[in-house]
C-alpha positions, 0 to 999 in steps of 0.5 A: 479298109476291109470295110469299105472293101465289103461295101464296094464288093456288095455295091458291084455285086448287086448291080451286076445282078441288078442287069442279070435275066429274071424268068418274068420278062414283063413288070406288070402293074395291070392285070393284061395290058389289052393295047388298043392305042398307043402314042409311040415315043422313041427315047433315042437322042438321033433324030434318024433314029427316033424317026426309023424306030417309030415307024418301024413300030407304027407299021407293026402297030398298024398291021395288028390292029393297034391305033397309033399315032408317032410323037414325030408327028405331034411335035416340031422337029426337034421339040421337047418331047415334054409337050406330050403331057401338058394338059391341052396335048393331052387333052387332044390326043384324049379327043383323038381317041389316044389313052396310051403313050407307050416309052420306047428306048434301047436297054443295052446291048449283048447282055440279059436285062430285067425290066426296069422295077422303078416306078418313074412318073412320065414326066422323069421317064421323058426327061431322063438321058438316053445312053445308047443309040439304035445300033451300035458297031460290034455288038451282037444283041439290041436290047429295047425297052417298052413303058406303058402310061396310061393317065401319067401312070406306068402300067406296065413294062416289057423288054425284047431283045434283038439278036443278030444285030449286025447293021442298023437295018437288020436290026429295024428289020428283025425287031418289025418281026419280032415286035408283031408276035410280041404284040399279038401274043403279050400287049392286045 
């Protein structure tokens, strides 16, 4: 019985730590990102959401010099976000000059994360469940999570966390904000 006492403590233990800070805020597999496009896919399950994230980063991308186009805009309302990586998508989107489709989802909320260390191919990372919507009544803090693709290969992974997250708004206006410099500063 102690047994799997011991067992069940350490199997919590570790994915508690698991959700804990690290000083390292960004799982790099590139050296620097340089991010010059991205195709920006929000992994929301609400349509409004998805739509009011992606272009509340389509706006940041714009305004710092990022080339970007929203998934919103390449699929039928409602699609399967799959598409984006058969050959013919990905061949046009390669003509439109598009190297980057970058995974946007929320993480969490009023908690410290770690970047994901799974290394997932981009066909599970579009296929996997989304738990958390946008915003959320009560919480303190939005957690968002940020997978960089490049040839169907994750390159690099980064998390920004939004506090004051008191409406659906402040959190879509403070993350424009804080997306600009995280941009600027971590991505270009």
């Amino acid at each position: 019985m102690s047994r799997y006492l011991l067992i069940a403590f350490t199997f919590f233990t570790g994915l508690t730590y698991a959700q804990t800070d690290s000083t390292k805020s960004a799982t790099s597999l590139v050296k620097d990102l340089k991010l010059t496009n991205a195709v920006i896919i929000s992994h929301l399950d609400k349509q409004e959401d998805r739509f009011s994230l992606e272009v509340a980063m389509s706006e940041v991308f714009s305004a710092t010099g990022v080339k970007n186009v929203v998934s919103l805009n390449l699929l039928k309302q409602g699609g399967d976000p799959q598409v984006l990586i058969t050959d013919s998508m990905t061949n046009v989107l390669a003509q439109k000059g598009y190297n980057t489709l970058l995974l946007v989802s929320v993480r969490g909320y009023d908690k410290k994360f770690r970047p994901s260390s799974q290394n997932f191919s981009l066909a599970e990372d579009l296929a996997a469940e989304n738990l958390f919507p946008l915003y959320k009544e009560e919480i303190v803090s939005v957690t968002f999570e940020f997978h960089f693709y490049r040839n169907g290969q994750l390159v690099y992974t980064d998390l920004l966390k939004i506090p004051g997250a008191s409406s659906r708004e402040k959190v879509l206006r403070k993350l424009r904000k804080r997306l600009a410099k995280k941009v600027v500063k971590d991505w270009k």
